[in-house]
N, C-alpha and C positions, 0 to 999 in steps of 0.2 A: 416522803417529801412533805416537807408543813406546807398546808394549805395558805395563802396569803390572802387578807382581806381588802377586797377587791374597793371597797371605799376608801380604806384608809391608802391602798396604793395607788389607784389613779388619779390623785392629786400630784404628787409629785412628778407623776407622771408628766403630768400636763402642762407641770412648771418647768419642765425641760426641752429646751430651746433644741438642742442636739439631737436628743431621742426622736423629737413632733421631724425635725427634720430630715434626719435619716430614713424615717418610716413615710414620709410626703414624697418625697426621692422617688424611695422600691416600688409604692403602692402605685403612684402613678406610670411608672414604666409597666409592672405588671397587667394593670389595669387596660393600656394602650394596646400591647402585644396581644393578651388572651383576647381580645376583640377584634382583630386582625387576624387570628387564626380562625373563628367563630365570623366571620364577615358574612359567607352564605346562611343568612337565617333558615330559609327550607331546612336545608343539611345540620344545622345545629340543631334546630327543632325535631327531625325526624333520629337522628343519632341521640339525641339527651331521654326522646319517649323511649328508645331502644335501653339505652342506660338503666334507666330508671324503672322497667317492668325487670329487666337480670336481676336486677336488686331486691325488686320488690318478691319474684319468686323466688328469688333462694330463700328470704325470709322466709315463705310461707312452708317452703323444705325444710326447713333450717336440721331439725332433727335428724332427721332421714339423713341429709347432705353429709353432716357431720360423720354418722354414722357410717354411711361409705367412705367418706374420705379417710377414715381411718384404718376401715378394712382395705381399703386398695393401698393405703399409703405401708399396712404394714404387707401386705402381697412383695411391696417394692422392696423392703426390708427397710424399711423406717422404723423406728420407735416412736410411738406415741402416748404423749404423756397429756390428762386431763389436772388442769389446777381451776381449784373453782373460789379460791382469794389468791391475792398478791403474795401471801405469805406463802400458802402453798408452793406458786408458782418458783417463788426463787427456792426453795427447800431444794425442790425439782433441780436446779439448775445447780445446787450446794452439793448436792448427793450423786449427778452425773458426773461433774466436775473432779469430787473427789476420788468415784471410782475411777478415773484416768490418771491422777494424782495432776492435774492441769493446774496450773498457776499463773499463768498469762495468758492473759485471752485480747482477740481484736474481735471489735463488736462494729458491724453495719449498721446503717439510721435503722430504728426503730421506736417507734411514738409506743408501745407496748411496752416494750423494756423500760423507759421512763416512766408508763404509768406505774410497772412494779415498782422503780426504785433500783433496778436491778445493780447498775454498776455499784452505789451505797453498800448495795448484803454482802456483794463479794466483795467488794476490798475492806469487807469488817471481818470477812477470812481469812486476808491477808491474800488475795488474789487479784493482779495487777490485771487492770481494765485499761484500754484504750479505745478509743471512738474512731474508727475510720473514715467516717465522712467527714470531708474539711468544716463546714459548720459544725457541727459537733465535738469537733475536736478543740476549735477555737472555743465552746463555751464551756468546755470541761475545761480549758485550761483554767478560764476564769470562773470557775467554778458556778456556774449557772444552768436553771435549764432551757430546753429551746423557746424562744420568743414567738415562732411559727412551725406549724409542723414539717413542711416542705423546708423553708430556709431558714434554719435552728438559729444562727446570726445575724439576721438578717436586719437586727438594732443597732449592729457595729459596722462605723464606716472606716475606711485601707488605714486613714489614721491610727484609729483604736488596736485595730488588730493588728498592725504595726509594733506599737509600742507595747503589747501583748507578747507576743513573738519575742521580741528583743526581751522582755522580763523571765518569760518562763521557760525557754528554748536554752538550752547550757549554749555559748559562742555564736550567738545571734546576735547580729550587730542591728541598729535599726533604719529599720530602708521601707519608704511605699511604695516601691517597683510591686507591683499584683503577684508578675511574673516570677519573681524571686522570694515572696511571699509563700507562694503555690509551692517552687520548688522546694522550701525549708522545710514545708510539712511535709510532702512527699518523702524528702530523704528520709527524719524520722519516723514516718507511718511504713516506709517499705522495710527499716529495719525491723519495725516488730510484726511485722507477718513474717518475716522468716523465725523468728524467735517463737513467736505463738505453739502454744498447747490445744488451744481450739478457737473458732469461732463461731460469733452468732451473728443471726440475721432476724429481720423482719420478715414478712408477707406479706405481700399487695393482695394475691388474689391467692386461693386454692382452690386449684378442680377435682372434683368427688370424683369424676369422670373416673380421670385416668392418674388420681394420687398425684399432681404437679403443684410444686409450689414456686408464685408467679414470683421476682421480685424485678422491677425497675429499679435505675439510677444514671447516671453522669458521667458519673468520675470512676467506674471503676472499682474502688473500694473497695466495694458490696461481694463483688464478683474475689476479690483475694482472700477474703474472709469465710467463702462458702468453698475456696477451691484448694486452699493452701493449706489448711491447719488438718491433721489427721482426723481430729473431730469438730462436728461440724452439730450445732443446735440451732433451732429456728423457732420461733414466737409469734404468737398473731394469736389477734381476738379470736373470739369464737363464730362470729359474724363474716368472715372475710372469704367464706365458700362462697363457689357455684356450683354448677349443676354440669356443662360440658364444657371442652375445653373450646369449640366454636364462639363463646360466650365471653372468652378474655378480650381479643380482638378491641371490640367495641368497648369494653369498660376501660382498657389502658388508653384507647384514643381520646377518648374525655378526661383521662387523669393525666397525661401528658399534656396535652390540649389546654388544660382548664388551670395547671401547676405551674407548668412554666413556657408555656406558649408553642411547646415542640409538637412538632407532627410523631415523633417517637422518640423516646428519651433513647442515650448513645446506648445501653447495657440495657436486655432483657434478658433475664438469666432464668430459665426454665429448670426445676429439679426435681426428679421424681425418685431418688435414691442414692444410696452412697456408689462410690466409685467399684466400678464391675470388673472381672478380668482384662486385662488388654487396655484398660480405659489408664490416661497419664495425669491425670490430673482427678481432684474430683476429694472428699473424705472418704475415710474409711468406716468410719459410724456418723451416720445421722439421727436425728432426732429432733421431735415436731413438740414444743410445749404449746396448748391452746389455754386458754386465759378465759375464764367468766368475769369474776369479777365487777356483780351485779348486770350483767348482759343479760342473765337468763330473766329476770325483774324485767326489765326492760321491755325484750321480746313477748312477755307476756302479759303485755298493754297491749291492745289493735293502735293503738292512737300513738302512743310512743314510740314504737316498734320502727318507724320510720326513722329514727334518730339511726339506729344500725344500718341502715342505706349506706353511709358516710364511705367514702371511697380515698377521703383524707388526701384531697387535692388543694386546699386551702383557698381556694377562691371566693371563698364566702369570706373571710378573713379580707384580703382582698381589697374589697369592695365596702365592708362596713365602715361606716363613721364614725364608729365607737373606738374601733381594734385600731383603727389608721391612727387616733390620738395618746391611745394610753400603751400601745404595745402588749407584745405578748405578756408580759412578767407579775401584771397586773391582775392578771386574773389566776383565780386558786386552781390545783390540778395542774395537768401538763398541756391539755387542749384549750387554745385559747377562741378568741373571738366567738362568732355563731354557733359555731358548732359545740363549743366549748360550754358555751352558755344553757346548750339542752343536753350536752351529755355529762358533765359536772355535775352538774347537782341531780343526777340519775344515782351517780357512782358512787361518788362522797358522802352524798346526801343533801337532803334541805337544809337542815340544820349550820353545816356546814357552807354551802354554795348556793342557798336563797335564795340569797338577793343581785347575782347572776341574769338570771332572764327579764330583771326590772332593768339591766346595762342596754338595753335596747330600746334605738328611738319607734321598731317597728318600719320603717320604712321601704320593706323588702326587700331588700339590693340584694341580697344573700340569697333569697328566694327565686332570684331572676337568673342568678347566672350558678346555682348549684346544677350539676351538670345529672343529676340521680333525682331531681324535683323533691328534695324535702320540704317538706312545708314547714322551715323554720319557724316563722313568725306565729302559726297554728299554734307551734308544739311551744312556743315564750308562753303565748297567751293562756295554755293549759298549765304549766309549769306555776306562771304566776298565781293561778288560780287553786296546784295545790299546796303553794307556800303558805295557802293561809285559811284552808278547809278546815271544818272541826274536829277537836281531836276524839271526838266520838267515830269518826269516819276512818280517823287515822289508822286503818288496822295495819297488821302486819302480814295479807294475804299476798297471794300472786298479783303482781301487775300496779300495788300500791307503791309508790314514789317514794324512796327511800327518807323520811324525814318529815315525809307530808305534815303542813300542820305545825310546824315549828316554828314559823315566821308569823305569827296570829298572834294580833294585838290585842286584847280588849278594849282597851278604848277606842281604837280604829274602828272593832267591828260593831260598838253601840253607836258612835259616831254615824256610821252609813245605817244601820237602821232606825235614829231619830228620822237622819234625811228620807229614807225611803217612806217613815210612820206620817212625814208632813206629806211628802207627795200625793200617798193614797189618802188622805183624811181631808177633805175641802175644808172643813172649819180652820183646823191644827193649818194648814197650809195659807189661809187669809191672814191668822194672826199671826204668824212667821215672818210672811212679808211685811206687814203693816210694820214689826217689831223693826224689823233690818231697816227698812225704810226711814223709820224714825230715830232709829237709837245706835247703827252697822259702824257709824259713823266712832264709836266710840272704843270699838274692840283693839286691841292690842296689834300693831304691827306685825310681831310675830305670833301668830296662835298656835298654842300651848298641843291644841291637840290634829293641828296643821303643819307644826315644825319644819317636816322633811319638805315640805310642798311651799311650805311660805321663805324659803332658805335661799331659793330659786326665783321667787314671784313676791310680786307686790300685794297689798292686803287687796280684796275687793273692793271699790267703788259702789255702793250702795246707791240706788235713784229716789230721790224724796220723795217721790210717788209712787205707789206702786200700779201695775199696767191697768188694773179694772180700775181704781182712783181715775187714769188717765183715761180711761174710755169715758167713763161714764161724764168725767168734767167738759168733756166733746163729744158729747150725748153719741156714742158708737153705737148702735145697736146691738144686741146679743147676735143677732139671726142673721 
């Protein structure tokens, strides 16, 4: 999927009366709801530490976890499959496919599947994809990808998707009944789970425990696409273990809780295997693709490592000031807002998603209500800092930031060290001021090597004095 340049697109963004509005709508219902569910602060406070150390240990397992989970998961008689790029991963998915000779597939939400590109590889096979969850399926129709991870449409208001529907739906008339909306996609999504060759899914969670793979949803969907199709594949980062299965519990209540305000979403769907003797429902072949995909870089930063928390409840999204005006589309990659912003330019690179963690006022709102405590605004401020470290530092070791070093100006960075040579030098620092003082007056509205900052802001205001001038003309004492 081409990366989109996040300057040149949140202007438009911002010039659209419709989109600011749609997203002012969701954000504030959201926003209202998850605070009403979160009301007993104790209980959120003691539930979000619990969150947040599950997270924090599996990371520190992370190996080991894997490890088991793979040997329990083939005990179960899973197939598991390691891809360590996107290209791999879909290869993986080209070569199971083929060996069933499958050519229609129904696919559950997965934010991994879109990082691959997945639906793209296969239908350049000539293998018919469709999206079972009703957001998704609405932005496949208009050919986009999701705007939020949780509610992939969440840009498009009963209008739009209306006259959507009515375009791309063969004998769709057009109506904004919800109700009849809902029903149109149902008919044709229930026809092709009967038609389907396989399906796939995402992961919430996997337990190393006991080889179970968690997934939450809604609607439904999820659950005819793991139960209906004789083969059956699943996808998820490499990050998305724990340790027991005591352990889900508390991490689905903060991701229900935190995503869309429910105390348990309608579908928990637990799977540890393909369907067994006597069992009526269920696949006959499963299979587990795990995904790196620069994760393993990642996890070995102590300090980044925390980005892999992410339980991808989108409430950090939410809640930002930034995400709420320009929407999801604006930003490059498929994870947008907060999160987006430190795991993007992890993935892609610097080079690529940069200038990403500069989209942030800092404000913490993300910080306050991630339910796993990532220290977002930490992990901008270190990001920012390797967009522009020397490329002498730039190595290509474990744990280096994909890119590091690619967003470094020269001029910017002689710029901050004349500033910092006046600071420390008293003399260089008196005639500085005296200059500005006398002559500030004369510099160009916009500065040449201030551009991005003066684009925003007014030139400085220089004081005809400078402050010791001023002390001393009212005889101030030093002491």
């Amino acid at each position: 999927m081409p990366a989109a340049d996040f300057r040149a697109a949140a202007g438009p963004a911002l010039a659209d009366p419709q989109l600011r509005a749609n997203f002012r709508r969701a954000m504030d219902g959201l926003m209202s709801k998850r605070a009403a569910v979160f009301a007993d602060r104790d209980e959120w406070t003691a539930l979000r530490s619990l969150g947040a150390t599950i997270r924090a240990r599996s990371l520190l397992q992370l190996p080991d976890l894997l490890e088991r989970l793979e040997a329990k998961l083939t005990e179960n008689g899973v197939k598991v499959h390691w891809a360590e790029t996107i290209e791999q991963g879909n290869a993986i998915f080209k070569q199971i496919l083929s060996g069933h000779d499958a050519r229609r597939l129904v696919k559950g939400k997965s934010m991994v599947s879109e990082e691959m590109g997945l639906n793209h590889a296969l239908e350049a096979e000539g293998i018919e994809v469709v999206e079972a969850d009703l957001g998704e399926y609405i932005i496949q129709l208009d050919h986009e990808k999701p705007s939020h991870i949780i509610m992939p449409a969440i840009h498009k208001n009963k209008q739009q998707i209306a006259r959507l529907f009515s375009q791309k739906i063969k004998d769709a008339a057009y109506t904004e009944d919800v109700d009849h909306l809902t029903g149109l996609a149902r008919r044709v999504l229930r026809q092709k789970f009967a038609e389907a060759d396989a399906g796939v899914s995402g992961v919430n969670v996997a337990v190393a425990e006991t080889g179970t793979l968690v997934l939450v949803e809604n609607e439904g969907n999820g659950r005819m696409c793991t139960t209906i199709p004789k083969l059956h594949i699943a996808v998820m980062g490499l990050e998305k273990v724990v340790e027991r299965l005591e352990e889900v519990p508390p991490v689905l209540s903060l991701l229900t809780r935190s995503a869309t305000a429910q105390p348990i979403t309608t579908y928990v769907n637990m799977i540890s295997g393909p369907r067994r003797p006597g069992e009526k429902d269920g696949p006959q072949e499963l299979h587990l693709v795990i995904l790196d995909n620069g994760r393993s870089r990642v996890f070995a930063d102590p300090q980044l490592r925390n980005t892999l928390r992410c339980i991808r409840c989108g409430a950090c999204m939410n809640h930002c000031p930034v995400y709420t005006r320009v929407g999801g589309h604006a930003y490059p990659g498929v994870y947008p807002g907060p999160i987006g912003k430190i795991l993007t330019p992890q993935i892609l690179g610097m080079e690529t998603a940069g200038d990403l963690p500069h989209a942030s006022s800092l404000c913490n709102a993300c910080v306050e209500v991630c339910p796993v405590e990532i220290p977002i605004a930490s992990l901008l401020v270190r990001l920012r800092s390797e967009a522009i470290r020397p490329r002498r530092q730039a190595d290509s070791g474990p744990g280096v930031v994909r890119g590091a070093g690619s967003q470094r100006d020269a001029a910017e960075t002689w710029t901050w060290r004349g500033w910092a040579l006046a600071y420390r030098v008293p003399l260089l620092y008196r005639l500085t001021s005296f200059l500005l003082s006398r002559f500030g007056w004369a510099l160009p509205q916009r500065l040449p090597l201030l551009k991005e900052w003066t684009t925003v802001r007014s030139r400085p205001q220089f004081a005809p004095q400078t402050l010791h001038e001023l002390a001393r003309r009212e005889k101030v004492s030093n002491e």
